[in-house]
N, CA and C atoms as a LAMMPS dump frame, in Angstrom:
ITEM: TIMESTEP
0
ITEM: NUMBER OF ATOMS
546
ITEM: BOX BOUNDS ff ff ff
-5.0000000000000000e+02 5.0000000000000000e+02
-5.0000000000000000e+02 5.0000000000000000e+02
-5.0000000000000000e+02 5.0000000000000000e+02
ITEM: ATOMS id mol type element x y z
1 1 1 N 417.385 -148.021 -292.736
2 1 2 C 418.41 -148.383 -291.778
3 1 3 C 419.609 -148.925 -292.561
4 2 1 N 420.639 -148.435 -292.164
5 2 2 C 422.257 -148.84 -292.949
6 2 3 C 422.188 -150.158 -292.444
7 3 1 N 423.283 -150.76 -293.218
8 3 2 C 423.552 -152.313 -292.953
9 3 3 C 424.223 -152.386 -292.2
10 4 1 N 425.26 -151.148 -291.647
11 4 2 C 426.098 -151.046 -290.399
12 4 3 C 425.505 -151.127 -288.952
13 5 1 N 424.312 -150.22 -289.223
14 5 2 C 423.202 -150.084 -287.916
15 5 3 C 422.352 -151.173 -287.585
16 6 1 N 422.092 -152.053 -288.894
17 6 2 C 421.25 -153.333 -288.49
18 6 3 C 422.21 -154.046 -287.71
19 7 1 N 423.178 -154.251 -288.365
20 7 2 C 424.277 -155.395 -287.664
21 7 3 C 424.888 -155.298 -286.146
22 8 1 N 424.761 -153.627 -286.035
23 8 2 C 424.942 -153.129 -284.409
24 8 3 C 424.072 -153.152 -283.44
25 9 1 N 422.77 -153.215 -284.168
26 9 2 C 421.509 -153.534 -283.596
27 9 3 C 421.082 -155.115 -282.909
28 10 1 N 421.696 -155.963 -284.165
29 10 2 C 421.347 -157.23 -284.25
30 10 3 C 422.152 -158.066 -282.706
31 11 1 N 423.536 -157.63 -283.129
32 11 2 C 424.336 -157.806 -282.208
33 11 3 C 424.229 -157.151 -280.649
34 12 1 N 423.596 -156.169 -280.673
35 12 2 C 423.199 -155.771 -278.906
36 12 3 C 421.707 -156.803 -278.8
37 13 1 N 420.942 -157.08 -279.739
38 13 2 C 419.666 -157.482 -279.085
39 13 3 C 420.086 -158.985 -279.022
40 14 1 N 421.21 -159.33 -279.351
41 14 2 C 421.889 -161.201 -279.038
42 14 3 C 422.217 -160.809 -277.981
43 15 1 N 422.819 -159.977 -277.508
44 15 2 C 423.707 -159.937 -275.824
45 15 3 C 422.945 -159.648 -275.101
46 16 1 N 421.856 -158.788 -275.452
47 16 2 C 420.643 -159.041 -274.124
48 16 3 C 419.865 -160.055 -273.654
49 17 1 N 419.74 -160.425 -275.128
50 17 2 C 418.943 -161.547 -274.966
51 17 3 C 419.495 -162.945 -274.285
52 18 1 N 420.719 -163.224 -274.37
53 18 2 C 422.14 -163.849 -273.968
54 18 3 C 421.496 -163.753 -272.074
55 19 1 N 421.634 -162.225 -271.961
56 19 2 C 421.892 -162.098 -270.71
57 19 3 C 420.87 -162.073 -269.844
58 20 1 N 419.392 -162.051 -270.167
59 20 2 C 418.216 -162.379 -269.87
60 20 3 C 417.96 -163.111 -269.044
61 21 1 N 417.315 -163.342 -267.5
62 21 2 C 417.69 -164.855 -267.132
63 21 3 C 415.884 -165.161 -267.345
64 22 1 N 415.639 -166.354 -267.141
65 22 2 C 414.803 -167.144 -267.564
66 22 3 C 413.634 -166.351 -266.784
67 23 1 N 412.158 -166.254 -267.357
68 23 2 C 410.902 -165.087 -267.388
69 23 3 C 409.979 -166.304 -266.493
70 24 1 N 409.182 -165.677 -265.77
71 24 2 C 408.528 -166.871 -265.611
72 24 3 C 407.594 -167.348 -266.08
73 25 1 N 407.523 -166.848 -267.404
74 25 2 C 406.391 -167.515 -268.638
75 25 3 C 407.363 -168.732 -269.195
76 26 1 N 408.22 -168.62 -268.581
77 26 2 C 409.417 -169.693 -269.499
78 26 3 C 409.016 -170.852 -268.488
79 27 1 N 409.237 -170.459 -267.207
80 27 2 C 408.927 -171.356 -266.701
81 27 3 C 407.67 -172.335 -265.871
82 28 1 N 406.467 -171.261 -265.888
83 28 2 C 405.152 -171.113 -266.274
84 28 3 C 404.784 -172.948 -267.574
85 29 1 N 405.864 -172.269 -268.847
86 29 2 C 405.599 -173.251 -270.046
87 29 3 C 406.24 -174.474 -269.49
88 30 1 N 407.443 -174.354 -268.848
89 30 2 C 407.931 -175.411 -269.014
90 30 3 C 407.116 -176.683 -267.957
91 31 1 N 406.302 -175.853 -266.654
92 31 2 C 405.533 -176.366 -265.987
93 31 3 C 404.349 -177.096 -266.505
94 32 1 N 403.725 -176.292 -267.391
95 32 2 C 402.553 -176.876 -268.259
96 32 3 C 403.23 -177.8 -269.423
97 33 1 N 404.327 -178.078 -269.981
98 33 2 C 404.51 -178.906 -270.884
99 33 3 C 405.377 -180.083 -269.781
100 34 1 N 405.564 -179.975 -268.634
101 34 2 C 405.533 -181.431 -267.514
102 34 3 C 404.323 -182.163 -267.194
103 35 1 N 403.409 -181.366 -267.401
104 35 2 C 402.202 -181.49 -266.73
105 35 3 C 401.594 -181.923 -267.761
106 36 1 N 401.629 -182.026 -269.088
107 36 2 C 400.854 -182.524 -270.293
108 36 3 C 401.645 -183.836 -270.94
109 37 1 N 402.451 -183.542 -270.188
110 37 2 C 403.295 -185.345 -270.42
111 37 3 C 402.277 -186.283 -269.488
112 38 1 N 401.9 -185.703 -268.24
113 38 2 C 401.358 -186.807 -267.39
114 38 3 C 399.724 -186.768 -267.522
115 39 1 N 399.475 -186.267 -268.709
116 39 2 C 398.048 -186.305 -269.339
117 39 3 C 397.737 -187.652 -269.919
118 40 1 N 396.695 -188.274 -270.54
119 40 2 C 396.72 -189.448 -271.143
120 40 3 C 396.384 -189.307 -272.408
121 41 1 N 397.346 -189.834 -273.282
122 41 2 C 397.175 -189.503 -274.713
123 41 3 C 396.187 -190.238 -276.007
124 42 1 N 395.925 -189.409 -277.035
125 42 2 C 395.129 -190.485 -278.034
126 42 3 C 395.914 -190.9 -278.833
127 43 1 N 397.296 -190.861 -279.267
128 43 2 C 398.078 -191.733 -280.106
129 43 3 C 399.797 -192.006 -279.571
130 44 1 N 400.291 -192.497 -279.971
131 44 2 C 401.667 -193.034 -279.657
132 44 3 C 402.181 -191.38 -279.701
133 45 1 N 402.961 -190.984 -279.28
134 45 2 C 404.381 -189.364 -278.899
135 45 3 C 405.459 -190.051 -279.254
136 46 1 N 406.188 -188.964 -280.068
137 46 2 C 407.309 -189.316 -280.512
138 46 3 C 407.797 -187.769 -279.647
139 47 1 N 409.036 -187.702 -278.872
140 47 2 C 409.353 -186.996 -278.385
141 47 3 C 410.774 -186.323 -278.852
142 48 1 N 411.119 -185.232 -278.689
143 48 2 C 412.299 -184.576 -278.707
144 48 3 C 413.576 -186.095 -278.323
145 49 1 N 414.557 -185.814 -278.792
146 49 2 C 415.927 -186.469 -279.072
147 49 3 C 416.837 -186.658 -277.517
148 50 1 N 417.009 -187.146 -276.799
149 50 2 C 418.013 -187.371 -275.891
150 50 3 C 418.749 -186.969 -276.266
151 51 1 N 419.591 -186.188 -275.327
152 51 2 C 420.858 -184.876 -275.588
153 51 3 C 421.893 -186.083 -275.857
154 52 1 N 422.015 -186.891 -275.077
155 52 2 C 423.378 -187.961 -274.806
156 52 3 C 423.425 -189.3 -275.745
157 53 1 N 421.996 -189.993 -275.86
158 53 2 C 421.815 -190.98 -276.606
159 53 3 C 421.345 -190.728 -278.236
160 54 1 N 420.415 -189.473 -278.194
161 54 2 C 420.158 -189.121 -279.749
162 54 3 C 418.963 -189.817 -280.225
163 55 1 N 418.363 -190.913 -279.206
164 55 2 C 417.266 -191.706 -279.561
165 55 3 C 416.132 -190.786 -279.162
166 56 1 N 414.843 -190.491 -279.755
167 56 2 C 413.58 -189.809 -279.846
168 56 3 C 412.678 -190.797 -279.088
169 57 1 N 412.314 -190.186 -277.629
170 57 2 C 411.361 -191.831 -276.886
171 57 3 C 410.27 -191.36 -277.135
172 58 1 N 409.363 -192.697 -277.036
173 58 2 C 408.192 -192.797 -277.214
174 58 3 C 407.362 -193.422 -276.691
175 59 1 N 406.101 -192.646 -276.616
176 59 2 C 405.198 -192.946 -275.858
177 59 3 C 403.936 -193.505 -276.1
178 60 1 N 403.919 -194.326 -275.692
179 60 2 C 403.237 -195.177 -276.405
180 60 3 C 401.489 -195.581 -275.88
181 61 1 N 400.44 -195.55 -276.854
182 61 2 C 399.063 -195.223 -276.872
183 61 3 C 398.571 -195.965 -276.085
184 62 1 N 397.62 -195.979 -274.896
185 62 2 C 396.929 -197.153 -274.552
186 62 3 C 395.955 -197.351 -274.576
187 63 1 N 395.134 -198.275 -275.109
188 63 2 C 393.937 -198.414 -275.826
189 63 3 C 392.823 -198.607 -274.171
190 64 1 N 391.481 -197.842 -273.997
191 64 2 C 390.492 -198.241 -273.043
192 64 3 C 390.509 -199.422 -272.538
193 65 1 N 390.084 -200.336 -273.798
194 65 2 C 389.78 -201.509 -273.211
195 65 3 C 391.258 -202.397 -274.315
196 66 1 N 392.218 -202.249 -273.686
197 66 2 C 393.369 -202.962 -274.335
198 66 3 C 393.444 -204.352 -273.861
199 67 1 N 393.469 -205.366 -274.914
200 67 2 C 393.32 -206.68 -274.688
201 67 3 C 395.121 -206.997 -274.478
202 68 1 N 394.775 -208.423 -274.073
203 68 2 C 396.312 -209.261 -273.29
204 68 3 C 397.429 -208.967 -274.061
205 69 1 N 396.976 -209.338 -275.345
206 69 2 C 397.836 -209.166 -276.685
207 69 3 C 398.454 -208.166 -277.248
208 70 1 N 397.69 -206.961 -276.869
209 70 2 C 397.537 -205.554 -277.382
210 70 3 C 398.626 -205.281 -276.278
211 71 1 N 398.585 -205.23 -274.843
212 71 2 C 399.304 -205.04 -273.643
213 71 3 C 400.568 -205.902 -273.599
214 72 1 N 400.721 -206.976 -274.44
215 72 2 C 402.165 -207.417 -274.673
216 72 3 C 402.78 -207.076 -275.147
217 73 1 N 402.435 -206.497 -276.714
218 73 2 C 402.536 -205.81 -277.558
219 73 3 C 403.434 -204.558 -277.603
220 74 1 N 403.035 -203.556 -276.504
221 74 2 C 403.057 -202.723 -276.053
222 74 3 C 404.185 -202.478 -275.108
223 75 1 N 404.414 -203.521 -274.162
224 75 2 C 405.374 -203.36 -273.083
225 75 3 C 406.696 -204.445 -273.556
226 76 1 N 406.496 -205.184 -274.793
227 76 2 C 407.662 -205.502 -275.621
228 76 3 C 408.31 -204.468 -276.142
229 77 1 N 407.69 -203.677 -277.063
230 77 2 C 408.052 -202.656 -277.674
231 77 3 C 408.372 -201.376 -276.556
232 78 1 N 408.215 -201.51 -275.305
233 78 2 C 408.806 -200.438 -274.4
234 78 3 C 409.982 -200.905 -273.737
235 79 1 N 410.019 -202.139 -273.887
236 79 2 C 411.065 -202.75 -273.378
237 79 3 C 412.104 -202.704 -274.628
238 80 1 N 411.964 -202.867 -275.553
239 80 2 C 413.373 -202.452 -276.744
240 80 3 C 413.868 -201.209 -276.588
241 81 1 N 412.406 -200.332 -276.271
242 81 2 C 412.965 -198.585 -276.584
243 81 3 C 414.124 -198.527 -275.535
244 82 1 N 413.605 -199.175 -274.35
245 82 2 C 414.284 -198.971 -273.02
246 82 3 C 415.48 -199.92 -273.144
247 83 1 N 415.852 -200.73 -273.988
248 83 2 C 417.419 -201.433 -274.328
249 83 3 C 417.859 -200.575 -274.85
250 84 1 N 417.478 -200.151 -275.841
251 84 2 C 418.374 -199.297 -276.895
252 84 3 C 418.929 -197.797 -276.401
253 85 1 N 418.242 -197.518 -275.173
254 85 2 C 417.944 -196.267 -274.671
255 85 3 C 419.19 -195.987 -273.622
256 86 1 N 419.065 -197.52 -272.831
257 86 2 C 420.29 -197.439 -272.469
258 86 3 C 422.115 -197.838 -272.828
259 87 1 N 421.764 -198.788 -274.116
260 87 2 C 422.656 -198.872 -274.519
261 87 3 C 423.733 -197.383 -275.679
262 88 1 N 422.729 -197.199 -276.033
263 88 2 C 423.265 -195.652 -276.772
264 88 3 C 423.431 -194.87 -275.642
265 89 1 N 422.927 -194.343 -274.833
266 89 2 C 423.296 -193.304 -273.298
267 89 3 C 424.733 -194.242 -273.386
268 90 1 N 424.617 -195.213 -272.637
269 90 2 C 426.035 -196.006 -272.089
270 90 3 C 427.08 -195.502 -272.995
271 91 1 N 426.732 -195.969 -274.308
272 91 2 C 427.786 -195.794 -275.067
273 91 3 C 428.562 -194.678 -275.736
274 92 1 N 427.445 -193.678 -276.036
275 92 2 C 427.743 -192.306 -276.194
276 92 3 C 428.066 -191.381 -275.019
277 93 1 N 428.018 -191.944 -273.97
278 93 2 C 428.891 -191.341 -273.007
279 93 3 C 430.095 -191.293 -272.821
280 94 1 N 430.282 -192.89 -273.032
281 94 2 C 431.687 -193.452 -273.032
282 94 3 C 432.471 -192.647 -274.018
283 95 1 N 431.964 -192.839 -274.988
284 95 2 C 432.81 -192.5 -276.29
285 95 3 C 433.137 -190.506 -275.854
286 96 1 N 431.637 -189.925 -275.488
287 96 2 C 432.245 -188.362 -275.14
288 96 3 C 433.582 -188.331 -274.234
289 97 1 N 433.319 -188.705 -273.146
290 97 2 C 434.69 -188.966 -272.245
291 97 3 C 435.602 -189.579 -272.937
292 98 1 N 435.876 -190.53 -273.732
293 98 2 C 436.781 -190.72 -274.191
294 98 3 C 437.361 -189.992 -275.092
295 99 1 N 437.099 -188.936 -275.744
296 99 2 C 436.978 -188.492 -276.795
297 99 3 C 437.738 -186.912 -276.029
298 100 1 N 437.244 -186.836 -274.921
299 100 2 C 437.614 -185.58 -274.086
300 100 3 C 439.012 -186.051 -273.424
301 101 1 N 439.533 -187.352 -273.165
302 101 2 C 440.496 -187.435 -272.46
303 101 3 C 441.348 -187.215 -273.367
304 102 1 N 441.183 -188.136 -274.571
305 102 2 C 442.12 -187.836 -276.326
306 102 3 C 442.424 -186.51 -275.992
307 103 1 N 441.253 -185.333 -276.214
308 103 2 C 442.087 -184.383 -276.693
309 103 3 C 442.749 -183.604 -275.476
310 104 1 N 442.307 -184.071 -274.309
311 104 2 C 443.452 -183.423 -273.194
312 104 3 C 444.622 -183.787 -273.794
313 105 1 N 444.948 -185.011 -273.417
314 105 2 C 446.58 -185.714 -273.868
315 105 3 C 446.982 -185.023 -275.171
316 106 1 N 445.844 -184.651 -276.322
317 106 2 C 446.952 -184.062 -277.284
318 106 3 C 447.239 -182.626 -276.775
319 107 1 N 446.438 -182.017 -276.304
320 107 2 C 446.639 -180.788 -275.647
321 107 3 C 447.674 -180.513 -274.814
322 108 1 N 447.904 -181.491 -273.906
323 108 2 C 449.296 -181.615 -272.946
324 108 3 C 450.529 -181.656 -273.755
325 109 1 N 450.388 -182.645 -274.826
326 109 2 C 451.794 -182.982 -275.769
327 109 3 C 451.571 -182.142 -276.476
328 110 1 N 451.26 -180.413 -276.305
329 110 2 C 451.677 -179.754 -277.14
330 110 3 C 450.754 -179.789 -278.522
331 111 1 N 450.033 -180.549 -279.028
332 111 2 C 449.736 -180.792 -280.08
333 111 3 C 447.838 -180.755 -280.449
334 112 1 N 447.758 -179.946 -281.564
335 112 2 C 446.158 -179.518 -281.725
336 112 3 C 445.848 -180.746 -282.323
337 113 1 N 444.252 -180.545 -281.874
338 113 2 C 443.071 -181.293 -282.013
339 113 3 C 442.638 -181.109 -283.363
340 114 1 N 442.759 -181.976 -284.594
341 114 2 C 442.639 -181.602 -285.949
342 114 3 C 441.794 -182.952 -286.012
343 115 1 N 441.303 -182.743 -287.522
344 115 2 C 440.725 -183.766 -287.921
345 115 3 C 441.315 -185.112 -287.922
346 116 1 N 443.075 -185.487 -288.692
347 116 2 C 443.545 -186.424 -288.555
348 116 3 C 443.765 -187.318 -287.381
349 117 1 N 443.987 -186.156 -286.377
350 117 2 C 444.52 -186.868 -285.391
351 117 3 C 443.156 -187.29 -284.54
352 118 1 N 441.631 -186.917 -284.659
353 118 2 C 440.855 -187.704 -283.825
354 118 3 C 440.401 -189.237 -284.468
355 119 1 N 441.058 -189.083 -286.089
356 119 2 C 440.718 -190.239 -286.79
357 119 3 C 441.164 -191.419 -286.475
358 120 1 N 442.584 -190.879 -285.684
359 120 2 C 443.149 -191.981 -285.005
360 120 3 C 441.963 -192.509 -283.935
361 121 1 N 441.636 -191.297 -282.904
362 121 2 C 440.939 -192.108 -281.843
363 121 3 C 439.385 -192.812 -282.047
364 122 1 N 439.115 -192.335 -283.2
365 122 2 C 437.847 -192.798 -283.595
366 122 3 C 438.021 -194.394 -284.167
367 123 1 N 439.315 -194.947 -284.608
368 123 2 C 439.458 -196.018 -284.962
369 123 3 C 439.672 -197.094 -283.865
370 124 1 N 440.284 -196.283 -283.333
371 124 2 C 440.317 -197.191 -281.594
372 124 3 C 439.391 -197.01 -281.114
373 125 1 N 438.738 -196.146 -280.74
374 125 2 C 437.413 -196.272 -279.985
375 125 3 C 436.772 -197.668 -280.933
376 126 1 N 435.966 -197.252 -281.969
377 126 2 C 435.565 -197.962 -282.739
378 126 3 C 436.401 -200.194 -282.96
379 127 1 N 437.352 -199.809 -282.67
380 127 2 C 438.122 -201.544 -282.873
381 127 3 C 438.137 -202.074 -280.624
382 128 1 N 437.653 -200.751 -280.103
383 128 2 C 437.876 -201.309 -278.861
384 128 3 C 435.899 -201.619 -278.314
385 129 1 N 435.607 -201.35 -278.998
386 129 2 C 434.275 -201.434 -279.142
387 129 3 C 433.612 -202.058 -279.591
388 130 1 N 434.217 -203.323 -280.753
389 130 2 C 433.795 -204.263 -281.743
390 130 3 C 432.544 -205.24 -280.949
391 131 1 N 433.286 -205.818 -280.034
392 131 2 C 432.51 -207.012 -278.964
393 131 3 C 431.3 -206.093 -278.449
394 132 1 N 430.969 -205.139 -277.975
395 132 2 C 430.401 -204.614 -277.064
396 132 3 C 429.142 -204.238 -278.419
397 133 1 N 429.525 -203.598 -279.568
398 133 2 C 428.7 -203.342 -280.584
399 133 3 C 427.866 -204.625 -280.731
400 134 1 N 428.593 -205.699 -281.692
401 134 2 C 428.107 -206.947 -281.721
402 134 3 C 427.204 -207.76 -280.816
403 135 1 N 427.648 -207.231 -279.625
404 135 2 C 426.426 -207.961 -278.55
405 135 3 C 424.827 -207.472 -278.601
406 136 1 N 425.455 -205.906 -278.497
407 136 2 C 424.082 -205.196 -278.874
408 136 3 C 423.593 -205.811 -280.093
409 137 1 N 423.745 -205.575 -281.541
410 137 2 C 423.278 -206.208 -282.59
411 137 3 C 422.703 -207.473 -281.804
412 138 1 N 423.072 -208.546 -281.684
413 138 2 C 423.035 -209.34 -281.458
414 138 3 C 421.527 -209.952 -280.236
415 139 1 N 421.41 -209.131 -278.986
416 139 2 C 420.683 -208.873 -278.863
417 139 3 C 419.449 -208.176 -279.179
418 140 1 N 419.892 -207.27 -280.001
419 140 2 C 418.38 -206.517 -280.422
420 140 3 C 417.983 -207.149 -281.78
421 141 1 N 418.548 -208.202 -282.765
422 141 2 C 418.285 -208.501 -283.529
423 141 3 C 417.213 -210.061 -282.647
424 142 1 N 417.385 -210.155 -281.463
425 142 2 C 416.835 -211.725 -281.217
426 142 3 C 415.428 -210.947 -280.397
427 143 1 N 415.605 -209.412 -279.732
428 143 2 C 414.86 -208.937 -279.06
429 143 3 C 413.524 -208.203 -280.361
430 144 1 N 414.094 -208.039 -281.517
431 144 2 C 413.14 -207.776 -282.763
432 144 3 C 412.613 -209.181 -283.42
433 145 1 N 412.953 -209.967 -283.483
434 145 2 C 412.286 -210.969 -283.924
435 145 3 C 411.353 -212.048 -283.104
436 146 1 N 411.638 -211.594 -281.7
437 146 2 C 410.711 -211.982 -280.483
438 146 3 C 409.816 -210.836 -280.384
439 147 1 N 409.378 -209.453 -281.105
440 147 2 C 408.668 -208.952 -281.376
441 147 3 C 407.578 -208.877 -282.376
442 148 1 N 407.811 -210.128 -283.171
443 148 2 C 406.894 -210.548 -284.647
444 148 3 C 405.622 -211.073 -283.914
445 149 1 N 406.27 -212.214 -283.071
446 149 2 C 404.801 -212.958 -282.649
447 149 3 C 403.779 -211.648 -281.964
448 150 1 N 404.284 -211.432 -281.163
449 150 2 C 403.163 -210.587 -280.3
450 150 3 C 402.335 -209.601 -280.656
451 151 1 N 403.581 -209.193 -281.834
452 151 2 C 402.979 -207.795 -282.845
453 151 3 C 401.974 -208.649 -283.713
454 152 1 N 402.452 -209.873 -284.436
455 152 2 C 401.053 -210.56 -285.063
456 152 3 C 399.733 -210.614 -284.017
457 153 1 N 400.103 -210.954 -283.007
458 153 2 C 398.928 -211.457 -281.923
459 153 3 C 397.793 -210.284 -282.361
460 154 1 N 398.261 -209.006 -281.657
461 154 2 C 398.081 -208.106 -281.388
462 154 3 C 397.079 -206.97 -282.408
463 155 1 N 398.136 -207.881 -283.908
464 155 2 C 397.243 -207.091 -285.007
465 155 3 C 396.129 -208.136 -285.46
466 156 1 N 396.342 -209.176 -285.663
467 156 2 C 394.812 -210.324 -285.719
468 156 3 C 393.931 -209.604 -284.567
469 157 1 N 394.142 -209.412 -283.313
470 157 2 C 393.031 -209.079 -282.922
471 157 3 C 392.31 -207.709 -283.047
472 158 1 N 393.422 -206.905 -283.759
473 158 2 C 393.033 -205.641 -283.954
474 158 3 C 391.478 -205.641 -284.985
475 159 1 N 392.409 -206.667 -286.561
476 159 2 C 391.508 -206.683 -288.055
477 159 3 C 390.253 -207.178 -287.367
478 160 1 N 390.505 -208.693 -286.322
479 160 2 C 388.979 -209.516 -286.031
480 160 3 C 388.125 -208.096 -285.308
481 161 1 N 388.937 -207.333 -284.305
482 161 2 C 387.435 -206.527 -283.74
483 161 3 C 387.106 -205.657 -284.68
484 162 1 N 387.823 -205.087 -285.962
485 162 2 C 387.818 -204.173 -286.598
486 162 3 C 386.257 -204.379 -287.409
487 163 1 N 386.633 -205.888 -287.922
488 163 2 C 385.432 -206.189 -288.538
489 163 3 C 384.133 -207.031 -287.784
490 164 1 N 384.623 -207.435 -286.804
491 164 2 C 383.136 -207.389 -286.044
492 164 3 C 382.252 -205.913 -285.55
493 165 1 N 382.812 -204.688 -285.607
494 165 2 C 382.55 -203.787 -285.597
495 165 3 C 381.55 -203.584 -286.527
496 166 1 N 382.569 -203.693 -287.293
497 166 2 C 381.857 -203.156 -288.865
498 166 3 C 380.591 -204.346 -289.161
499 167 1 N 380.527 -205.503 -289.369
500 167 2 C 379.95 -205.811 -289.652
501 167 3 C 378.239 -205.498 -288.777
502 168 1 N 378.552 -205.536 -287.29
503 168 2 C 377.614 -205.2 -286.091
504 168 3 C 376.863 -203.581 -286.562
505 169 1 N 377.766 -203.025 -287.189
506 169 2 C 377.362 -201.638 -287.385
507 169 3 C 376.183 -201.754 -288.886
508 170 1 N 376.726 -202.799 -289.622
509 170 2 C 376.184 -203.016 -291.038
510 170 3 C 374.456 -203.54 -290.346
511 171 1 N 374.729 -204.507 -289.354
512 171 2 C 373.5 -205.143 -289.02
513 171 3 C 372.418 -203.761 -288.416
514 172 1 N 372.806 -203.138 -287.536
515 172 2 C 372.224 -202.17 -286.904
516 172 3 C 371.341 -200.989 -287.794
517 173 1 N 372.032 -201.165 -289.124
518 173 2 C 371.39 -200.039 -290.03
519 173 3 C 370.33 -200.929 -291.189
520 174 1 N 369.012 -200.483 -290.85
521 174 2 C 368.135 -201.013 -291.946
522 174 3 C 368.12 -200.651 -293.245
523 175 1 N 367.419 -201.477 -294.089
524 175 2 C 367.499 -200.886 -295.559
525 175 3 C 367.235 -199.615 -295.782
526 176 1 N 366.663 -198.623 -295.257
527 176 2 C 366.295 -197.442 -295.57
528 176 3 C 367.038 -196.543 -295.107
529 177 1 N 367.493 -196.974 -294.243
530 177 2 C 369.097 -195.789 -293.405
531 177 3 C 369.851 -196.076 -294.785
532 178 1 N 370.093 -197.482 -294.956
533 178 2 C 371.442 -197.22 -296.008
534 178 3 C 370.984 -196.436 -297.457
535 179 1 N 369.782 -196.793 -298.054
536 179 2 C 369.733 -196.062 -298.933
537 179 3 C 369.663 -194.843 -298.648
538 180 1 N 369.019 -193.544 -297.86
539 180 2 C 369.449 -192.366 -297.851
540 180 3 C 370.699 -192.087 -297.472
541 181 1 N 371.066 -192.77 -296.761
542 181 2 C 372.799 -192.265 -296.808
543 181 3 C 373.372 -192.584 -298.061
544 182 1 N 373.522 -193.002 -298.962
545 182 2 C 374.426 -192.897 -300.473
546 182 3 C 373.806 -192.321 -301.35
């Protein structure tokens, strides 16, 4: 096949494919991957990226028999995802719209949308934004360090059952189990 014919090829099977509307195996999948979100999971999900905020949510594991600590633990750390979650949405919205009105107005005055000239609006956005940044910091730095205790809680009780386990398991096996097993 010529390199002329691949490229004429390549280019009709993009425009069909373009023009395709959605199969219902597409949407078949997309049904079964709704439906396996509301499954119950064996470890924490890290999920695909928010189109608007850019933050990856997560889902977070819940243990059978999850103790007080473990369950504080847990809904602290869902409660940050869910600050941060909305503060980036909030803010990266703002900033798109703002960012879209910029380049109307340069568009009206005649004048293209180049690199220099959004540097301008990125500095204003950015100096009109100072307070609003800082708060966030500010909060999530007091909302992470009110996350130490609970996360300690949480992991002491993890190591103590870890090794009452183990040790309960050590008791359960007589001398002769352990020597054929090694």
């Amino acid at each position: 096949m010529t390199p002329l014919v691949r490229r004429k090829l390549c280019t009709c099977t993009r425009a069909i494919i373009k023009q395709r509307p959605y199969s219902t195996t597409t949407t078949t999948n997309a049904r079964l991957s709704t439906d396996s979100l509301l499954k119950p999971i064996a470890a924490d999900m890290i999920g695909t990226p928010d189109p608007v905020s850019n933050l990856r949510p997560v889902r977070y594991y819940v243990f059978q028999k999850e103790s007080n600590a473990e369950k504080e633990w847990r809904e602290i750390k869902e409660k940050v995802d869910k600050f941060n979650q909305n503060f980036w949405y909030n803010n990266n919205k703002m900033f798109i719209n703002a960012k879209a009105e910029y380049e109307d107005i340069l568009k009206q005055n005649g004048e293209t949308v180049t690199p220099e000239a959004l540097s301008i609006f990125y500095k204003d956005f950015l100096d009109q934004s100072y307070e609003r940044q800082m708060n966030y910091n500010r909060e999530w730095w007091k909302l992470n360090i009110g996350m130490l205790y609970p996360g300690m809680k949480a992991a002491i009780r993890w190591i103590t059952q870890s090794k009452q386990k183990l040790s309960q398991q050590q008791k359960d096996t007589t001398f002769w189990e352990k020597s054929f097993e090694s």
